[in-house]
Backbone as a ProteinNet text record, in pm:
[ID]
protein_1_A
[PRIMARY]
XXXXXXXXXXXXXXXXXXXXXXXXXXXXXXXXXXXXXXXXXXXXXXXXXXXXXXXXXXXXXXXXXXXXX
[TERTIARY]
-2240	-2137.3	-2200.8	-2115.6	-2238.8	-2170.5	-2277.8	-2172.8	-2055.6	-2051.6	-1906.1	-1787.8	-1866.9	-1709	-1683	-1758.5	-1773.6	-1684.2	-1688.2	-1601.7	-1476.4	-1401.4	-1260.7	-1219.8	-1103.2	-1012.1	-952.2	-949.2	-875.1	-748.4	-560.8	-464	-409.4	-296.2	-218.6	-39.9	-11.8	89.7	249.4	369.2	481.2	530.4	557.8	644.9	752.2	863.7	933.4	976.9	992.5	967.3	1024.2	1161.6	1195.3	1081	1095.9	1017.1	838.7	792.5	702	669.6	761.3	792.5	803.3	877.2	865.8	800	695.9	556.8	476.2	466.8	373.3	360.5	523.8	567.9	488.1	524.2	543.4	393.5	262.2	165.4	21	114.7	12	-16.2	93.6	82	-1.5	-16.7	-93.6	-264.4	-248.6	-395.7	-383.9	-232.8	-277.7	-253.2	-340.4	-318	-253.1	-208	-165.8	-273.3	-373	-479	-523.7	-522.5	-528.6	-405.6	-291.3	-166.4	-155.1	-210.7	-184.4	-295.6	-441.5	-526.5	-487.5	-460.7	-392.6	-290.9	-176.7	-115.2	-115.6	-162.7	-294.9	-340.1	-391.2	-475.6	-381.3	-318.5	-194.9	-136.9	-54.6	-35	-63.4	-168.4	-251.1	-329.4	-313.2	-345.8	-280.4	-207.2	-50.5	58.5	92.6	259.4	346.7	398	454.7	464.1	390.9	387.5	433.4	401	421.4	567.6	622.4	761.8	827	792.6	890.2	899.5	804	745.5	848.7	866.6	930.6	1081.8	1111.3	1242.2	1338.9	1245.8	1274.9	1428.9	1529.7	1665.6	1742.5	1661.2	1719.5	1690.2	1578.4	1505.5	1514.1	1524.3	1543.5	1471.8	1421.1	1304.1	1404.8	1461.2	1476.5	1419.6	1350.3	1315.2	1374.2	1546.9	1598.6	1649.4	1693	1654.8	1581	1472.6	1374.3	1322.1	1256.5	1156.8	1201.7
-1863.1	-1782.9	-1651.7	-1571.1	-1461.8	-1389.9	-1258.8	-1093.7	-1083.2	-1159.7	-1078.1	-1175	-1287.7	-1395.5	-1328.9	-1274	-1238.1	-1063	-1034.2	-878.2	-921.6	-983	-1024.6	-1119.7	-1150.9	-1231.3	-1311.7	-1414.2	-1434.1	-1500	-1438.1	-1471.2	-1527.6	-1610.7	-1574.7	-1611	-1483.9	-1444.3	-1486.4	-1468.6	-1474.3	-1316.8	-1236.3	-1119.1	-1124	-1099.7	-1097	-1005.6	-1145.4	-1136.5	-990.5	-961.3	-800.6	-698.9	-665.4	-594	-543.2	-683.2	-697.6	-637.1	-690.8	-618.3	-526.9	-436.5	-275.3	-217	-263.4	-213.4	-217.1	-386.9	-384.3	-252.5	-209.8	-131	-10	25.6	202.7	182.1	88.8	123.4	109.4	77.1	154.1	251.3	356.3	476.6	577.7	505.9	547.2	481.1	385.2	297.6	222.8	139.9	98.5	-51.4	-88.7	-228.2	-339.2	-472.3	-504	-478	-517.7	-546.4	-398.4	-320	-117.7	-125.1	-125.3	-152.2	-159.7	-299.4	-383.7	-311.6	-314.8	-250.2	-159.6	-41.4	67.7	84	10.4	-24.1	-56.7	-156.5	-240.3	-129.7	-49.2	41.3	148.3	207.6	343.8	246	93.4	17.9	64.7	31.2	51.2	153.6	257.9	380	510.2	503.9	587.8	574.7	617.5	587.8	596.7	687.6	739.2	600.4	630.1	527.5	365.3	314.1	174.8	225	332.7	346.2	313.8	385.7	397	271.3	171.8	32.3	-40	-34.3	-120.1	-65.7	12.9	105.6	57.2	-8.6	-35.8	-186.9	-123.9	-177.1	-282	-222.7	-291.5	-431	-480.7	-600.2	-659.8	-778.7	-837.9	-964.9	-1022.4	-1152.5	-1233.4	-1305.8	-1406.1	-1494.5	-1612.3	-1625.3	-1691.1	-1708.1	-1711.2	-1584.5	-1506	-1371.9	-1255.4	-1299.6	-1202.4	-1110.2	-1023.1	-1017.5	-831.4
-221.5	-158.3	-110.3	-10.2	102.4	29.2	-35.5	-32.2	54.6	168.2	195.1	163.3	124.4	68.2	-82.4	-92.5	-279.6	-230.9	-158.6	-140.1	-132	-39.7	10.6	-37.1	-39	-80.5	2.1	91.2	208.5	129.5	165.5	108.1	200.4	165.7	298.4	234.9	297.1	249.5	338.6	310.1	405.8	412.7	574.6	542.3	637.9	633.5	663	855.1	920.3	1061.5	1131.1	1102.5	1147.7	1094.4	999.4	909.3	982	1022.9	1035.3	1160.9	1294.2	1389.9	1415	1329.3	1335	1292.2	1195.4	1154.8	1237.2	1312.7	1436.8	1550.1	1577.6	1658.1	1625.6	1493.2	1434.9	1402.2	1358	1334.3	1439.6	1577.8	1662.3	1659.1	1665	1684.2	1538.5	1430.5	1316.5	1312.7	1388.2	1367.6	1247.9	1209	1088.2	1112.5	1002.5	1031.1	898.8	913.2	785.3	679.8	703.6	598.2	536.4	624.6	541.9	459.1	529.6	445.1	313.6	307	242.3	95.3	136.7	82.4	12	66.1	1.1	-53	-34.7	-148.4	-261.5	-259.8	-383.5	-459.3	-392.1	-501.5	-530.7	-457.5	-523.8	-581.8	-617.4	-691.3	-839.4	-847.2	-947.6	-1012.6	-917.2	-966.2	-923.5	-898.9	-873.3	-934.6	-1065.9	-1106.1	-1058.1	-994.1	-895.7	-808.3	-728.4	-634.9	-680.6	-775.3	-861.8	-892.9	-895.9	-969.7	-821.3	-723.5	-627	-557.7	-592.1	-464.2	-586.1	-697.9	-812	-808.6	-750.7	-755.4	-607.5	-534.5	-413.3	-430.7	-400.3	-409.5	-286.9	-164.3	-43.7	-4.1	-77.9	-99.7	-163.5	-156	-288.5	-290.9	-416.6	-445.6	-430.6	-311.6	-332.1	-166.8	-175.7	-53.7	83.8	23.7	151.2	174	125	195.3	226.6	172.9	135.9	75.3	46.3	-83.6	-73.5
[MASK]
+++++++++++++++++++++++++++++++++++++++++++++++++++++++++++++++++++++

């Protein structure tokens, strides 16, 4: 396996098609992309309480997957 299969993870995930759209929209204008996103989340995740409180605090969403997560 190459150092860079051994760095990344390739996932593949479902997100939710509106959602996604208006991120597409709103993160031109930041330069961001899913995979920074996603990245950095991951890690204030995990090393931000704060942050893990407020992403876990999140009410408007809900786990279920016919309506989404």
């Amino acid at each position: 396996m190459s150092q860079t299969q051994d760095y990344w993870k390739l996932t593949s995930i479902k997100v939710l098609s509106e959602l996604y759209k208006n991120f597409r929209n709103t993160s031109k204008i930041d330069n961001m992309t899913l995979q920074k996103l996603v990245n950095r989340s991951m890690y204030l995740f995990l090393n931000d309480d704060e942050f893990k409180s407020t992403i876990t605090g999140v009410k408007e969403l809900k786990e279920n997957y016919k309506k989404g997560y």
